[in-house]
N, C-alpha and C positions, 0 to 999 in steps of 0.2 A: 504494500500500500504506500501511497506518499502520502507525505509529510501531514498533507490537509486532510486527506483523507483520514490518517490517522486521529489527525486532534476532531475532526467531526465526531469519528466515532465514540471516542473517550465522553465525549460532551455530551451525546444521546443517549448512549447504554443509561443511563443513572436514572432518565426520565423514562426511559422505555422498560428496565426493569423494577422501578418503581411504580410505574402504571399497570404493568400486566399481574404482580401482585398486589396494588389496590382492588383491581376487578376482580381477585378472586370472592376477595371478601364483601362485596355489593350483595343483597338480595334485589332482587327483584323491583322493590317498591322504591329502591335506592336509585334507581336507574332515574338520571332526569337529563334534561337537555345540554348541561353541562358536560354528565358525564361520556353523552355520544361526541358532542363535539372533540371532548378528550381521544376518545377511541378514534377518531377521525384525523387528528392531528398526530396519533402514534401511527396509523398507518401512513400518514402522507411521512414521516419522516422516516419510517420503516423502508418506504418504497427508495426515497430519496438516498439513504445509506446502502442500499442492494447497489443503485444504479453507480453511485461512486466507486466502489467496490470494485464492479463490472467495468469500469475505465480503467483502472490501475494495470499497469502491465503487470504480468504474472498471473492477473485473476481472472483477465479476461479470453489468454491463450497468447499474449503475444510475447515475442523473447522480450527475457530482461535482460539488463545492462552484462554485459560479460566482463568488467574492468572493474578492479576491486583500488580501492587505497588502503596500502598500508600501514603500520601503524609510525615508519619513519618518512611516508609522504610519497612514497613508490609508488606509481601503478602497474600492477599488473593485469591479466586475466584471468579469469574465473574458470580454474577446469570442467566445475560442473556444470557451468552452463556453456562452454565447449562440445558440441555433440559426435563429433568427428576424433576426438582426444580417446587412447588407446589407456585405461585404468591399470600403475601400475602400483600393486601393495609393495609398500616397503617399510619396516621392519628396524627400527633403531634400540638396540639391544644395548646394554653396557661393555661396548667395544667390538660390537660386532653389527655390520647391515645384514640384513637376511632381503634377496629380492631376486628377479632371475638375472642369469649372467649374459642372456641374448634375447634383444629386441626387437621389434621389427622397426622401420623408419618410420617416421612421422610426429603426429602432435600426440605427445606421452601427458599424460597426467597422474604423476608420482603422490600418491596416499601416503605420507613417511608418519606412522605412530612411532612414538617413543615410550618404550615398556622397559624401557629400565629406570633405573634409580635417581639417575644426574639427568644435567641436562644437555640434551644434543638438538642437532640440525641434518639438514640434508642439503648436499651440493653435487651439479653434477658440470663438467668440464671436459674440454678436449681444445686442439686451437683455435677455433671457432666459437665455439659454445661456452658459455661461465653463469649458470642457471644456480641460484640458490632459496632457500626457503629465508622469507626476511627478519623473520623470529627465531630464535631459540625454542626448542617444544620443551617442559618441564613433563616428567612425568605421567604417561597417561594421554596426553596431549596429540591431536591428528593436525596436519598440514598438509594441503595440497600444494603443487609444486608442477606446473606447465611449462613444458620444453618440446622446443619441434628439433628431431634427430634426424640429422643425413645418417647415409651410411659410416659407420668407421669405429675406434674403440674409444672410449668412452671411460673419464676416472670417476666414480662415485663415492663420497667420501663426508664423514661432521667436519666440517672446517673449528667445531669448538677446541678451544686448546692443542691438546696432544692427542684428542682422541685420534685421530687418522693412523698416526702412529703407532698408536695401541689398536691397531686391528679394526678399526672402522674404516677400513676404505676395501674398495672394489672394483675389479674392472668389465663393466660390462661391453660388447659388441653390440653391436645396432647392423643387419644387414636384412 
């Protein structure tokens, strides 16, 4: 939703579900001119909040933005809204990547958890290519990570500290 969208709806919900439990509690004899008018104004702004809704991209079917900003001001792209992006898991262990050693070419979108303890990253290089994740992941923590691959070999590696040298690095092929 945008931005408007969103504070509309914050602003209605409170009157809308305030209203729909006022009317539970109405009998019958309760019912006066006021209170249709009320029901009458929940549905017009009922319809009104559907229809906002239905414009926002995403809600209505059309692609959302694929370019994210980072948290140091980076843009990049969004794997998942990428639909051509080849999903690769990959696996940050306390000094060890786990992922496959051979890819195919193309727009890769690297899933890198970190299931260990510390904290890592993910980076991938060759002379051409210098693709990294722009956060450190703490624990537990998933990052996607989009890189378009020619053919050729490929170093993948935590650029954090000394981890590479303690056995986080990899060499994968792309062909």
């Amino acid at each position: 939703m945008t931005g408007g969208a969103n504070r509309l709806a914050r602003r209605l919900m409170p009157s809308i579900t305030y209203s729909m439990f006022a009317m539970k509690h109405y009998s019958p004899s309760d019912r006066t001119p006021d209170h249709a008018m009320r029901q009458a104004r929940i549905a017009l702004l009922t319809v009104v909040a559907i229809a906002l809704l239905a414009l926002t991209p995403g809600c209505a079917g059309e692609e959302a933005d694929t370019e994210l900003e980072t948290e140091t001001g980076e843009t990049v792209r969004d794997p998942v809204q990428v639909p051509d992006a080849e999903r690769i898991d990959v696996t940050l262990d306390d000094f060890v990547i786990e992922m496959p050693d051979t890819l195919e070419p193309g727009t890769i979108a690297f899933v890198a958890t970190n299931r260990g303890t510390v904290e890592h990253s993910f980076e991938v290089e060759n002379g051409d290519v210098h693709q990294r994740i722009p956060d450190e992941l703490r624990s537990g923590e998933t990052q996607e990570l989009l890189a378009e691959l020619e053919p050729g070999v490929y170093r993948a590696y935590c650029p954090v500290e000394d981890h590479a040298e303690r056995g986080m690095e990899k060499q994968i092929v792309v062909r």
